[in-house]
N, C-alpha and C positions, 0 to 999 in steps of 0.2 A: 402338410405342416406349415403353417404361417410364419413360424419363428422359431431357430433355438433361444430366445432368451429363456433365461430361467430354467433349461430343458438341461438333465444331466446327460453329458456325452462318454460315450468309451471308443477310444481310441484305441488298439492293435498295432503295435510298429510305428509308435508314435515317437520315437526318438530321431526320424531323420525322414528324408524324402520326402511323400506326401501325408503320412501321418502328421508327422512336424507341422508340415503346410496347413494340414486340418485341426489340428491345435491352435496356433495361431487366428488361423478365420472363424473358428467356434467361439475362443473366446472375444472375438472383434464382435461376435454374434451376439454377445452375452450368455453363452452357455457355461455352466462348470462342466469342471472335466475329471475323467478319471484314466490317465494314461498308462498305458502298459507298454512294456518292453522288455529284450532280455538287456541291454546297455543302459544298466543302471546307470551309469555316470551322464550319460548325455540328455537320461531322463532327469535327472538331477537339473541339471543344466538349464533345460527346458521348462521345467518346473518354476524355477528359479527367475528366469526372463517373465514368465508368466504373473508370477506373485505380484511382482514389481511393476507390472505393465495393470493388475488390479489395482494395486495401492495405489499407486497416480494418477489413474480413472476416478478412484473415490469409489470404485463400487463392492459388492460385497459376497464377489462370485469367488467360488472355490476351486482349488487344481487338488489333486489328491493322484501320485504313482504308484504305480506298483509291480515290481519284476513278475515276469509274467512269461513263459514259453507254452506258444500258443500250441506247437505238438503234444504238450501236458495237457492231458483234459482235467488231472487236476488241479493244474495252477490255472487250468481257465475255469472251473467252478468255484475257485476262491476269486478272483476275480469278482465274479457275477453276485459270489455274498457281500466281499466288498462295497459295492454299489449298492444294496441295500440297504447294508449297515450303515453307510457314511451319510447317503445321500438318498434315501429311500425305493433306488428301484431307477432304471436306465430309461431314458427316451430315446436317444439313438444310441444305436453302434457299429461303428465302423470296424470289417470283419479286413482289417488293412496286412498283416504283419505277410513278408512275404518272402522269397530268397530264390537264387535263381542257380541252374547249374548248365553248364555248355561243355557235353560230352557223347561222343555218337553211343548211338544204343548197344553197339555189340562189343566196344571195346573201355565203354563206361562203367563204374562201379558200382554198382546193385545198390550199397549202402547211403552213396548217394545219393541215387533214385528215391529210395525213402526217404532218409530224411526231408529230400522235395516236398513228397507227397506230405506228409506232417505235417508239416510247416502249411505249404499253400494251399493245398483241400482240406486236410483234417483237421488243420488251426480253426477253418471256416466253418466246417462239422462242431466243433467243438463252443466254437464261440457263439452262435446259431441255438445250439443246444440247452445251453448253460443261460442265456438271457434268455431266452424267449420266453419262461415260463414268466418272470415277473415283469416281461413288456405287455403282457396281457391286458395287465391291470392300466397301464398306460394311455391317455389320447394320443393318436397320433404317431404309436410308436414306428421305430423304423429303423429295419437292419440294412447295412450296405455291408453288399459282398463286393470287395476288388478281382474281379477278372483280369484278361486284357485283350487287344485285339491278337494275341497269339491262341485264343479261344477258337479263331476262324483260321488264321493263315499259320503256316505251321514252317519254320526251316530248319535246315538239317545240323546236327547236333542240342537242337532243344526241344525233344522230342518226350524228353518229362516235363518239361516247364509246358511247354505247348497240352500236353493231357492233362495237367493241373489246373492249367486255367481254364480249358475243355470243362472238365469236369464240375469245377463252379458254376460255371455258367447255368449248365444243366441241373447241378441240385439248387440253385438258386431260383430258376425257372416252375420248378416243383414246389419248393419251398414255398415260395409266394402264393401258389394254391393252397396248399395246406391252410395257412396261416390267413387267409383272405377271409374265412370264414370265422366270425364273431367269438370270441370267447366270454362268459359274465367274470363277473369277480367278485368277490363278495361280497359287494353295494349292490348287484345285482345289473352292475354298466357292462356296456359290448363295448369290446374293444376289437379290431383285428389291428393286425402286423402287417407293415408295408414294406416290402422286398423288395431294394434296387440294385441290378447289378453293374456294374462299371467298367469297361473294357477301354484301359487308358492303351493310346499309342507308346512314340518314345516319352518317356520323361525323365529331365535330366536330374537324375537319383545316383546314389551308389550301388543300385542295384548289380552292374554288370564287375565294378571294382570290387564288389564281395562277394561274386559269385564264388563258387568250385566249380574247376577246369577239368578235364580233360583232355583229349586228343582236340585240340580248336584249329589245325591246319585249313581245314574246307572251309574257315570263316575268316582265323586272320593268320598273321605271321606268327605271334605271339600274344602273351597279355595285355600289354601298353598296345601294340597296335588293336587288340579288339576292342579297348578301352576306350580309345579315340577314333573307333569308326562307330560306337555306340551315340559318343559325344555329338559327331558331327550331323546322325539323325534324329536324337533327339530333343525336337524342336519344341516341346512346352517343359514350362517351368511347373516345379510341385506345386507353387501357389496359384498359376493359372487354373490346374488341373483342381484342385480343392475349392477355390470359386465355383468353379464347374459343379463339382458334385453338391455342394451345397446348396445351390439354385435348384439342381434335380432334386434333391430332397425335399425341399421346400413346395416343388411342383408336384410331386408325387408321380416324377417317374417309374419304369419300372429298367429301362434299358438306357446306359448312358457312355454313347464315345467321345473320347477327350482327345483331340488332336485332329488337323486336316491328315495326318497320315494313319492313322484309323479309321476316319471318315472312308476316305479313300480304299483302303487295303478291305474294309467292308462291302463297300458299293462292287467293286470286281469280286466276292466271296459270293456275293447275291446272285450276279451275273454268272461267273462262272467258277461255281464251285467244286468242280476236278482240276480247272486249271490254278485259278487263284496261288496259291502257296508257292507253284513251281515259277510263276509269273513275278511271284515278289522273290523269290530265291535267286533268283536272273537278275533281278535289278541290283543284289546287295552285290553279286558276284561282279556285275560292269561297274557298280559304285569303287568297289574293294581295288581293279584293275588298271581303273583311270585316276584313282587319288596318291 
């Protein structure tokens, strides 16, 4: 893809962290956008910043929200009609929206665990599902799924979050075959879909302040302390991180990690993949000991 200008975007969990961030850089890009969230008000919000940051440009790009719970597969096929209706059909989408829970597995809540999965694999089933048929007709099209590097390194008590983003990784890896091969449209044009997936390190998001708790003793003392030893590792900004993926877009990545400690936490997963996890699980526990 040479450029979002002009290119319609869909954003996923676009009300905060890196959504927000990719809002922002999309429409610095010149793309419209069509944002989803369940936080109507901060989509509001965001909306809002955006219109007005058009009008002062002079130029004559469009934002358009819409509440959206990406574990509804039916609020993501209206979504995906949305986008035709308003704006004729998506060029990229970002499969962002995402939630996190820190709870050991055998004394953690089952209903939890699901809704996890919802949310962060089946949002990305669902959103994957519901566009892809009219990114067909698209040049250029391009879905980004949000992984992260807890795809490779795994520690204890996030051990749904860790198989959530496992699991993307892996339907997104397939996906992109699938989808590599041409489709016509009824011009009679090929089109394929270009599948990138994203494995961001820390980034400093609300991720871990909205998480669901459970038992967090093997991690921290409490909520505020896991809070502030999330803060203290996570070392990129949501706007670095959406630079980032934006460029991979543009280059037509297919695999993209955002942070020197993803970097990192990868190159030891490559090298030693049975130790890796317990290697970074040791570092958080001397981090946790000496702070």
């Amino acid at each position: 893809m040479k450029s979002l200008h002009k290119k319609l975007v869909v954003i996923t969990g676009a009300a905060s962290g890196i959504g927000e961030a990719l809002a922002h850089a999309c429409a610095e890009a010149g793309a419209d956008l069509l944002l989803a969230d369940i936080d109507q008000q901060r989509l509001n919000s965001l909306a809002a910043a955006l219109t007005g940051q058009f009008k002062k440009a002079g130029t004559n790009q469009r934002v358009f929200t819409q509440s959206c719970d990406v574990a509804s597969e039916a609020d993501v096929q209206t979504l995906a009609a949305t986008a035709v209706q308003e704006f004729g059909g998506a060029d990229v989408l970002f499969n962002n929206a995402g939630v996190a829970l820190v709870a050991p597995v055998l004394s953690g809540k089952l209903a939890d665990a699901h809704w996890l999965m919802d949310i962060n694999f089946w949002g990305v089933v669902h959103g994957c599902r519901a566009f892809a048929p009219q990114m067909h007709a698209r040049p250029d099209a391009v879905i980004v799924n949000i992984s992260s590097i807890f795809a490779m390194l795994s520690l204890p008590t996030q051990s749904f979050y860790n198989a959530s983003k496992a699991a993307v990784r892996a339907f997104s890896d397939s996906l992109r075959e699938e989808l590599r091969v041409s489709r016509k449209d009824e011009t009679g044009s090929k089109y394929g879909i270009h599948v990138l997936c994203v494995h961001p390190g820390g980034i400093r998001t609300r991720l871990v302040e909205q998480a669901r708790l459970g038992n967090i003793t093997a991690m921290a003392a409490n909520a505020e302390s896991l809070n502030k030893q999330f803060k203290r590792i996570a070392r990129t900004s949501p706007e670095q991180a959406a630079i980032a993926i934006i460029n991979a877009v543009n280059k037509r990545k297919t695999r993209l990690l955002i942070g020197a400690d993803a970097r990192v936490g990868d190159f030891f997963y490559r090298l030693f993949p049975a130790r890796a996890s317990a290697w970074f699980a040791g570092m958080l526990r001397r981090q946790r000991k000496h702070s």
